[in-house]
C-alpha positions as CSV (number, residue, x, y, z in Angstrom):
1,X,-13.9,30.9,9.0
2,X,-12.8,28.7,12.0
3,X,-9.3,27.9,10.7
4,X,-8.8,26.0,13.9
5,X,-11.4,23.6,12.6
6,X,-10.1,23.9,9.8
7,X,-6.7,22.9,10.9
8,X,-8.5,19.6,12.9
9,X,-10.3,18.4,10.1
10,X,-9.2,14.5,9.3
11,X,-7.2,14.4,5.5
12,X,-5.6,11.2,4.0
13,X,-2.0,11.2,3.3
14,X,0.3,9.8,0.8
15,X,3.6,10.2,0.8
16,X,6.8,8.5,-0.7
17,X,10.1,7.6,-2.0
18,X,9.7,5.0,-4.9
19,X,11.9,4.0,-8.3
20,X,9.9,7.0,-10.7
21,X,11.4,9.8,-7.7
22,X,14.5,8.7,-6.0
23,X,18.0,6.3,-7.1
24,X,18.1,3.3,-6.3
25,X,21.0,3.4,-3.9
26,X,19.2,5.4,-1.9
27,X,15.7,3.1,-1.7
28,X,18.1,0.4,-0.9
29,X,19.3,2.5,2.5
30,X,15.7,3.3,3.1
31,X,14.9,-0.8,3.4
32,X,18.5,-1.0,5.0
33,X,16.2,0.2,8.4
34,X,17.5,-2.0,11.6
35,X,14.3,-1.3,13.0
36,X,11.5,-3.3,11.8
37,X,8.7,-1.8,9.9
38,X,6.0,-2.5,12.8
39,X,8.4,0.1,14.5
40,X,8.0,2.7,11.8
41,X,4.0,2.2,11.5
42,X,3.6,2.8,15.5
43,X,6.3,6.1,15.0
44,X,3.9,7.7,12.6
45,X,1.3,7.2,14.5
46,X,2.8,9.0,17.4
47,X,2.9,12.4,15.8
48,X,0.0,14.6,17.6
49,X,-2.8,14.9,15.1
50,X,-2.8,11.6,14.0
51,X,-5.2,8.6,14.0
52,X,-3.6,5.8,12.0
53,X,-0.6,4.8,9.6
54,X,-0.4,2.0,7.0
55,X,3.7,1.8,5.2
56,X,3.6,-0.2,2.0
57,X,7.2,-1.3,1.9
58,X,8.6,-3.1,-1.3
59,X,11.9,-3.5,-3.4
60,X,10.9,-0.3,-5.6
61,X,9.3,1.9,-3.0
62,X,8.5,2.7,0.5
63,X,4.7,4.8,1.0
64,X,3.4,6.3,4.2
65,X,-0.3,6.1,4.2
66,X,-1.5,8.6,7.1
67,X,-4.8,9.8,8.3
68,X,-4.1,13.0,10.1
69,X,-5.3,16.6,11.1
70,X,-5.4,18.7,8.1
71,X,-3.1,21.1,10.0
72,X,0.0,18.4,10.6
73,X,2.8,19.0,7.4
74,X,4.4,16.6,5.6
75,X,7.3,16.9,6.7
76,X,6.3,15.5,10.4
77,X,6.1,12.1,9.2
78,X,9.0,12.2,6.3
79,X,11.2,13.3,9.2
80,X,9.7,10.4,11.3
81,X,11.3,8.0,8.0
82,X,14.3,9.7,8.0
83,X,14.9,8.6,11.4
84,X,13.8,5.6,11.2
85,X,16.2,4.6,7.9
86,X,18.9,6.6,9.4
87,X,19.0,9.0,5.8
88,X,19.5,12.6,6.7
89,X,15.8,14.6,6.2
90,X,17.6,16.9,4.0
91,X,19.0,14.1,1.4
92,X,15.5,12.5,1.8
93,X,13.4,15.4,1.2
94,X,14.2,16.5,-2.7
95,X,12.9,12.5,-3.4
96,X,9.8,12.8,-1.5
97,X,6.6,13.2,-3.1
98,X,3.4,13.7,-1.2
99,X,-0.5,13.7,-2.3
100,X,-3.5,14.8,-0.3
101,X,-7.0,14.0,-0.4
102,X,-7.8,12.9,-3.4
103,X,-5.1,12.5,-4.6
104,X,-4.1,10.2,-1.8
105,X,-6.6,8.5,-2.9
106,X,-6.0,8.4,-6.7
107,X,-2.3,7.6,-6.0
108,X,-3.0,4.5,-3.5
109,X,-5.5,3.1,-6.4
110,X,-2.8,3.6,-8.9
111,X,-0.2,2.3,-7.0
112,X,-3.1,-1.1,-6.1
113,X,-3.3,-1.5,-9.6
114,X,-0.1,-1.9,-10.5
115,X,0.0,1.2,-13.1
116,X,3.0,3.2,-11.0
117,X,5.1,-0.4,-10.8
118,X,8.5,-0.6,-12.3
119,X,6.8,-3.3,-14.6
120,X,3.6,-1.9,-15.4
121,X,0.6,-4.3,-14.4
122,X,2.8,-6.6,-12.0
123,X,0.4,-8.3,-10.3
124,X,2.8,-8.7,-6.6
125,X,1.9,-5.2,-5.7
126,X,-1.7,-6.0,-5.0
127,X,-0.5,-8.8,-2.1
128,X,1.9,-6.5,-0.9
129,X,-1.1,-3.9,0.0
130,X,-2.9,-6.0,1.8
131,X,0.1,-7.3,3.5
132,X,0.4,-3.6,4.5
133,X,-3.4,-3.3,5.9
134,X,-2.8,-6.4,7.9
135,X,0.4,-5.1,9.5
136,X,-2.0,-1.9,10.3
137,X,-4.9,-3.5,11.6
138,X,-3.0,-5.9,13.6
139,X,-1.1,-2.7,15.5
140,X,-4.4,-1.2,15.7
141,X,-3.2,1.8,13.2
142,X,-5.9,1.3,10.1
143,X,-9.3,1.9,10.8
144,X,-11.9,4.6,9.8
145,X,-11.3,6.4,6.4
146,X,-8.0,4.7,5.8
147,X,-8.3,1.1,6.7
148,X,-11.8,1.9,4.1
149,X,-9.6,3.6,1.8
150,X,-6.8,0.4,1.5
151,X,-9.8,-1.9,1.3
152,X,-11.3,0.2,-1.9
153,X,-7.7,0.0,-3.0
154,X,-7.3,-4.0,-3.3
155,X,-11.0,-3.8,-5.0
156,X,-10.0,-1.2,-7.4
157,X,-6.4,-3.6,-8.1
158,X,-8.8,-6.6,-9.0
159,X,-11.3,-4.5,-10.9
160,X,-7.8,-3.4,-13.1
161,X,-6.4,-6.5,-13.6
162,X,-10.1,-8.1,-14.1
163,X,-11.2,-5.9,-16.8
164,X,-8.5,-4.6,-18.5
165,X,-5.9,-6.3,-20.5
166,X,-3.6,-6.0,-17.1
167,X,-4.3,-9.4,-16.1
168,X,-2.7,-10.7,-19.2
169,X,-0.1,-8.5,-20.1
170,X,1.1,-8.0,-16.5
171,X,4.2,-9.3,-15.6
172,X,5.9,-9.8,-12.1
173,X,9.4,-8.5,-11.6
174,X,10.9,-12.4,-11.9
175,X,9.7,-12.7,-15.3
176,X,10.6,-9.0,-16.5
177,X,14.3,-10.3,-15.0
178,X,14.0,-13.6,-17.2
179,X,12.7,-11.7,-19.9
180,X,16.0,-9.9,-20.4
181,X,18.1,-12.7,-20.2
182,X,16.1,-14.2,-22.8
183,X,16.1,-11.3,-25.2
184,X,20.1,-11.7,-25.1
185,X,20.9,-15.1,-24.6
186,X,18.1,-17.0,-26.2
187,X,15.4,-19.5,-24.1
188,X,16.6,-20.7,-20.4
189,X,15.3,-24.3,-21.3
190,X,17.5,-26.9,-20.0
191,X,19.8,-25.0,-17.7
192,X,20.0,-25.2,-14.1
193,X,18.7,-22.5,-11.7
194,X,19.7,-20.9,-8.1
195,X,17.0,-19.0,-6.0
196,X,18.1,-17.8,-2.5
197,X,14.8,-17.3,-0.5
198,X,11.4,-20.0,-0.1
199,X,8.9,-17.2,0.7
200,X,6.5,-15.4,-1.6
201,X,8.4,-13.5,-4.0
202,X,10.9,-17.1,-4.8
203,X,7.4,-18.6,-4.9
204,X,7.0,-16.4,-7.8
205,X,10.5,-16.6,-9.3
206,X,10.4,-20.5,-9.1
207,X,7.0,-20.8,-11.5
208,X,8.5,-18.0,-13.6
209,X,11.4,-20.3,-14.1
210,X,9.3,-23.3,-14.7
211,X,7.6,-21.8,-17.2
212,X,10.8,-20.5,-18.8
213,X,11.6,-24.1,-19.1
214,X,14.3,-24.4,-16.5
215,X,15.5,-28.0,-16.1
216,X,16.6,-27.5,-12.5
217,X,15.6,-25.0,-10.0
218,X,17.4,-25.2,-6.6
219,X,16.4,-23.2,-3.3
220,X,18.5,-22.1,-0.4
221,X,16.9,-20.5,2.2
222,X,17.7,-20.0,6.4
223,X,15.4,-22.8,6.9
224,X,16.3,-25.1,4.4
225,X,13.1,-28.1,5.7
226,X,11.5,-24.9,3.4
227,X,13.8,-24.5,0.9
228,X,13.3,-28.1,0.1
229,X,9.4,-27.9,0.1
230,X,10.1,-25.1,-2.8
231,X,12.5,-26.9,-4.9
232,X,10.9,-30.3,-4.8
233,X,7.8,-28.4,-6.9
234,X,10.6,-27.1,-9.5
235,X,12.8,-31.2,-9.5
236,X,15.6,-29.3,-7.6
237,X,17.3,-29.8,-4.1
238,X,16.6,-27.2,-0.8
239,X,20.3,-25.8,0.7
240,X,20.7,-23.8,3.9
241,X,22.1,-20.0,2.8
242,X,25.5,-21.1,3.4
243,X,25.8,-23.6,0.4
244,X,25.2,-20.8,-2.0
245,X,28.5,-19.9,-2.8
246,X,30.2,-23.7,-3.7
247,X,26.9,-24.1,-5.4
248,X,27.8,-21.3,-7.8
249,X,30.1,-23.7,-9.8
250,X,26.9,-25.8,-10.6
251,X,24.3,-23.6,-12.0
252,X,23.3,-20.9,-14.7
253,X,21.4,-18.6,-13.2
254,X,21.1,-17.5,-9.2
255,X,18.4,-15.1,-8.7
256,X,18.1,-13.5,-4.9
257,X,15.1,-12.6,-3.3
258,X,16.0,-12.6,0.3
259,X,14.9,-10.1,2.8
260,X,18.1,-9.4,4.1
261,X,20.1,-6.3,5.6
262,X,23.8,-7.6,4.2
263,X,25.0,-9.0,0.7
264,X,24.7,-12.9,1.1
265,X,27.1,-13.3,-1.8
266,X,30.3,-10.7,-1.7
267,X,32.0,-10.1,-5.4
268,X,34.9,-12.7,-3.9
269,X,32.5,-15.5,-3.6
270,X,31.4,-14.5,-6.9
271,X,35.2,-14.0,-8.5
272,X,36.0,-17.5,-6.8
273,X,33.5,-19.3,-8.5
274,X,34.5,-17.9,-11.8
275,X,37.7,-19.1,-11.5
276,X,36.3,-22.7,-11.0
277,X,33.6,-22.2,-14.1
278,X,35.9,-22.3,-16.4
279,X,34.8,-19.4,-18.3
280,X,31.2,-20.6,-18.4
281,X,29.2,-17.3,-18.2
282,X,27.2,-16.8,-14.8
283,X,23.9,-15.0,-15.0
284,X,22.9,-12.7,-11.8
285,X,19.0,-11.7,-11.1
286,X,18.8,-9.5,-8.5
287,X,15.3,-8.9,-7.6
288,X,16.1,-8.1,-3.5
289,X,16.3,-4.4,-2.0
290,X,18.9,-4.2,-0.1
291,X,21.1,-6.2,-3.0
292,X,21.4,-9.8,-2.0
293,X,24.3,-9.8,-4.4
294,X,27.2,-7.1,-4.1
295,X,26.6,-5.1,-7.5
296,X,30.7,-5.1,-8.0
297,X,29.8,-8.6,-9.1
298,X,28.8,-7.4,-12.4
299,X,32.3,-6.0,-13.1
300,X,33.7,-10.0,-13.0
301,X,34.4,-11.1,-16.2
302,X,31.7,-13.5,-17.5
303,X,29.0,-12.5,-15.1
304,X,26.1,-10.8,-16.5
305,X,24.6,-8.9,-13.6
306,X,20.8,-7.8,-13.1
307,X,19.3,-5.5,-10.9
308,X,16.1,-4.0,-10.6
309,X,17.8,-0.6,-11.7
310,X,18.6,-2.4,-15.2
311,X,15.5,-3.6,-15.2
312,X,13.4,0.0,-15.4
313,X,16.2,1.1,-17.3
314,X,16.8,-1.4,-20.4
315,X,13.8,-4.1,-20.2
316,X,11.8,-3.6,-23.5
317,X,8.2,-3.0,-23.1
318,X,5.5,-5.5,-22.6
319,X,3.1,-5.7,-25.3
320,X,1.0,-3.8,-23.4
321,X,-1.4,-1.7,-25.1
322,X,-2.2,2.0,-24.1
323,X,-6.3,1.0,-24.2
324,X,-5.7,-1.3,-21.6
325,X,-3.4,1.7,-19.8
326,X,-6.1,4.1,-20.2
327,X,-9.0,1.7,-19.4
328,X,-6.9,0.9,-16.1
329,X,-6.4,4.6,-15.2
330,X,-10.6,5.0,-16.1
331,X,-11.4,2.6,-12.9
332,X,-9.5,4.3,-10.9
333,X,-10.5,8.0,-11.5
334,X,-14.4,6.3,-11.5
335,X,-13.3,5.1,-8.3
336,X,-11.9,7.8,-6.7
337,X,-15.5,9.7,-7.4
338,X,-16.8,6.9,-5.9
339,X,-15.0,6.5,-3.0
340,X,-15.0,10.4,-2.5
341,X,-19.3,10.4,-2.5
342,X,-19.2,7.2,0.2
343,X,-17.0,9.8,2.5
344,X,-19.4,12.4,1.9
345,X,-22.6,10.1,2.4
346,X,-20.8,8.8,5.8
347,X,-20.1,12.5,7.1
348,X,-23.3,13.5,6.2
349,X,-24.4,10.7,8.4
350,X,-22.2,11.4,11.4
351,X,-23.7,15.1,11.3
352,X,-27.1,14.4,11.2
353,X,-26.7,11.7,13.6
354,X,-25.0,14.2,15.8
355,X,-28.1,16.5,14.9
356,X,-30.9,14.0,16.0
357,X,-28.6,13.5,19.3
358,X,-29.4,16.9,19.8
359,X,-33.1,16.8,19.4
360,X,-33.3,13.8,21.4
361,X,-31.2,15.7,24.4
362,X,-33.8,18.4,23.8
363,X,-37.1,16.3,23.6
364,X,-36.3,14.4,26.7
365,X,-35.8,17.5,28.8
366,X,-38.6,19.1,28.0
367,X,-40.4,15.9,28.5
368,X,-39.4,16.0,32.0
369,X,-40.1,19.3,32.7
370,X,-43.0,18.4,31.4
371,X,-44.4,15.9,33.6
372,X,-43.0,17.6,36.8
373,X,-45.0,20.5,36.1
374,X,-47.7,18.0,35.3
375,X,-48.0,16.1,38.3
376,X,-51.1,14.9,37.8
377,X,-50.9,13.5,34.7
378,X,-50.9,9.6,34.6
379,X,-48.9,7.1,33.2
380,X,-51.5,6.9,29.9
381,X,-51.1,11.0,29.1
382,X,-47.6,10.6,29.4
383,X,-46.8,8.3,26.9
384,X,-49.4,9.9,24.7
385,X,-47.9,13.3,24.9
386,X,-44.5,11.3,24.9
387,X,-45.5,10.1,21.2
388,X,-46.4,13.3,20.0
389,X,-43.9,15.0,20.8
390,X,-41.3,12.3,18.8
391,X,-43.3,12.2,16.0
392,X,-43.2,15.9,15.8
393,X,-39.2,16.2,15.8
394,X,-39.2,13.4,13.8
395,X,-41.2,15.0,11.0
396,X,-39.3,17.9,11.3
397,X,-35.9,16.5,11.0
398,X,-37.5,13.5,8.4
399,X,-37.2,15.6,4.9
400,X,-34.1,17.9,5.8
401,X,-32.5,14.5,6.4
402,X,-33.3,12.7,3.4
403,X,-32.2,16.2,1.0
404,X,-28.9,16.4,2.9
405,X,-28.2,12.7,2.4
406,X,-29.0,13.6,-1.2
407,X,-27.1,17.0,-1.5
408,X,-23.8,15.5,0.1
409,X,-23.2,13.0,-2.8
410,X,-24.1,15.1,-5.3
411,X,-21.1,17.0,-7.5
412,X,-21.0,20.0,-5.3
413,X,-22.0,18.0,-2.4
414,X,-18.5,19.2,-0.6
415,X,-20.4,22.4,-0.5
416,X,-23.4,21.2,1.5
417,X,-21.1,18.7,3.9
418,X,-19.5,22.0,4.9
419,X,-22.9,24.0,5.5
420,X,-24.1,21.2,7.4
421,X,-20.6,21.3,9.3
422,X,-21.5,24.6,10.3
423,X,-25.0,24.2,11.1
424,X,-25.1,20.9,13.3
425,X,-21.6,19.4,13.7
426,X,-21.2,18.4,17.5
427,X,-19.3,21.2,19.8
428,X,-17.7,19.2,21.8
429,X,-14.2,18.5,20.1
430,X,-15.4,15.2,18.4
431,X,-13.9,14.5,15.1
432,X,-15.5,13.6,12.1
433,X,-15.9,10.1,11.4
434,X,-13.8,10.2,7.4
435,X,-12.1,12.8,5.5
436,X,-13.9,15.3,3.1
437,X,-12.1,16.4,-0.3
C-alpha cells in the first residue's frame, strides 16, 4: 500500500469547542479573539495540506470545518485556534472534539439542524451556517467537497425543521431566555423592555418580546438611526449604547445581544441603578458571548441574572417529543448515505475522466504515427481510420464505464473507488476532486 497516497488523500474535518464539551468561561475567551474571524479562516487555510476552511462561530460554539490531506493531525489547526484566541493549546485541547469523514459529515448535519444546539431545534443556527459559507466563499476558502458539504448541510437543516415537529417546537435562544422568566415571574405583558443591539439576533429577541406581550421594547445600538428602525416595529424609542445605563431606572427587562469584546454594562452601572429602582426587581437576559453584561451583576440584590450557562443548565424542556428527535436524527443519517454516494459517484467520475484522458493521449499518437508512416493516405482515409479508431476505444472504455459508475455508489462501493484508484488515477500528483469515506 502507497501510504504516501494515502497520507494525500483529501478528508473533511470537524473539529470544536461548543457548550456540550467545554465551560462557558472559556467559549467566552475563545470569541474574546482581537483578530477577526476572516483572519482565522485564511490561518487554517495556510497549514500545508490544506485546501479550504469554513469556522461557524456562535455564542455556544466555535467549529473548524477543514478539507485537508488525510495525513495533516488535528492538532495543526486546534493549535492554529489557540493562537488565534490567545487560550494556551494545552487548556484548549482536553475540550476539543474532532470528527472525520463521515462523521464530519454527520456532525455538520446535526449541528445544521439544530439537534446539537443548547435549545434543541433553534432555528438561528441554520443562518448562522450559511453566514459561515459566505464568509468562506467570499475568501475563496469553500469550494470542492466542503463548500458541497455546507450546501447539503443548510438542505438537510430545512429538510429537519420541514418535516419534523422541529419547526414547531423549536425555539430560539431569546425565547428559551423569556421562557424562564416566565416560568418564575408569570407573563411579561405590559412591562417595558431593553435590547442592546439592532442586528439579527435583537431582530429575533424583539418579536420574541412582542409575542410575550411586552408593552415597550426599546433598542440601543452604536448606530442608533438603526436602533430606532428596530424599536419603532416593537412602539419603543432607538438610543445610542451610551444611554443604556440611566435607562436602567426605566425598564424591566434588558436583554444584550451585542457583538462586543468588553462588558457594556459593569456591575456599578447595574448597582447604581438599583439604588434609583427603588427595590423594583431588574431582570438580566444575557444572550451575548463575550457577556454584554458583567456576570457579578447577578450578585446585586433584586437583579435576577440570565445567561446562556443558566439557560442549558435550569430551562425546562420544550415539549418536544423524542419522535420528532429521532425522525430529525433519521434525515440526517439518510443524508449522510447520501451525500457519501454523490462523493463516490464524483470520484468515480474524476478517475474515469482521467482514464479516457489517457486513451485519448494514446489514440492521437498513434494516429499520428499513423499517418506519417502513411504518407499517402488522403484527407478521406484519414478521417475514416480516424473514426474507427474512436469508436473502437470508445466501445472499450463504454461498459467498464457505466459498471464503475454503478459499483462506486453501491454499499461497498468505497471498495471499487479504491481499485479504480489503483488502476487509472492520474500519476501526476493531481488530487482527487472530493473526499472518499
Amino acid at each position: 500500500m502507497d501510504h504516501s497516497a494515502e497520507s494525500r488523500r483529501p478528508t473533511l474535518l470537524a473539529l470544536g469547542v461548543s457548550h456540550a464539551s467545554a465551560p462557558l468561561d472559556l467559549l467566552e475567551r475563545l470569541t474574546e479573539a482581537p483578530r477577526p474571524v476572516d483572519d482565522l479562516v485564511r490561518d487554517l487555510s495556510s497549514v500545508p495540506g490544506t485546501d479550504g476552511a469554513v469556522v461557524l462561530a456562535t455564542c455556544n460554539r466555535i467549529e473548524l470545518y477543514v478539507s485537508a490531506d488525510a495525513g495533516v493531525p488535528d492538532h495543526a489547526f486546534g493549535d492554529v485556534l489557540a493562537r488565534h484566541s490567545g487560550v494556551p493549546a494545552d487548556e484548549l485541547r482536553p475540550h476539543l472534539y474532532s470528527h472525520r469523514s463521515d462523521d464530519a459529515v454527520r456532525h455538520l448535519f446535526t449541528v445544521a439542524s439544530g439537534l446539537d444546539s443548547v435549545v434543541v431545534g433553534e432555528d438561528q443556527i441554520l443562518g448562522q451556517v450559511k453566514q459561515a459559507l459566505e464568509r468562506s466563499r467570499r475568501l475563496g476558502q469553500a469550494d470542492g467537497v466542503l463548500g458541497r458539504a455546507m450546501q447539503a448541510a443548510l438542505r438537510v437543516g430545512r429538510r429537519a425543521r420541514g418535516e419534523t415537529g422541529l419547526n414547531e417546537a423549536g425555539r430560539s435562544l431569546a425565547t428559551a431566555g423569556l421562557a424562564f422568566f416566565e416560568q418564575r415571574i408569570g407573563p411579561l405583558t405590559g412591562g417595558t423592555a431593553l435590547v442592546m443591539g439592532a442586528g439579527a439576533m435583537a431582530g429575533v429577541v424583539v418579536a420574541a418580546l412582542r409575542r410575550s406581550g411586552v408593552a415597550r421594547v426599546h433598542v440601543a445600538n452604536r448606530t442608533p438611526e438603526k436602533a430606532q428602525r428596530l424599536a419603532e416595529t416593537a412602539g419603543g424609542t432607538g438610543f445610542p449604547l451610551e444611554r443604556v445605563p440611566e435607562l436602567l431606572t426605566e425598564v424591566d427587562l434588558v436583554i444584550g445581544c451585542v457583538t462586543a469584546t468588553g462588558h457594556l454594562l459593569t456591575a456599578d452601572d447595574v448597582r447604581v441603578a438599583m439604588k434609583a429602582r427603588q427595590e423594583r426587581p431588574l431582570f438580566i437576559l444575557d444572550l451575548a458571548l463575550p457577556h454584554n453584561i458583567a456576570p457579578g451583576s447577578a450578585d446585586i440584590p433584586g437583579v435576577v441574572f440570565v445567561d446562556l450557562r443558566r439557560i442549558s443548565e435550569e430551562s425546562v424542556p420544550d415539549d418536544l417529543s423524542a419522535e420528532s428527535v429521532d425522525e430529525a436524527r433519521r434525515i440526517v443519517d439518510e443524508a449522510v448515505a447520501e451525500f457519501r454516494t454523490s462523493l463516490r459517484a464524483a470520484n468515480a467520475a474524476h478517475i474515469l475522466s482521467a482514464l479516457r484522458g489517457v486513451a485519448a493521449e494514446a489514440t492521437e499518437a498513434e494516429l499520428g504515427r499513423l499517418s506519417r508512416r502513411l504518407q499517402a493516405m488522403g484527407p478521406a482515409e484519414h478521417q475514416e481510420i480516424s473514426r474507427s479508431v474512436h469508436r473502437i476505444v470508445d466501445k472499450v472504455l463504454h461498459l467498464p464505464t457505466v459498471r464503475a459508475r454503478q459499483l462506486a455508489t453501491s454499499s461497498d462501493g468505497a471498495v471499487y473507488i479504491d481499485a479504480l484508484r489503483r488502476l487509472f488515477a492520474p500519476q501526476n500528483g493531481e488530487k482527487e476532486m472530493e473526499v472518499i469515506s
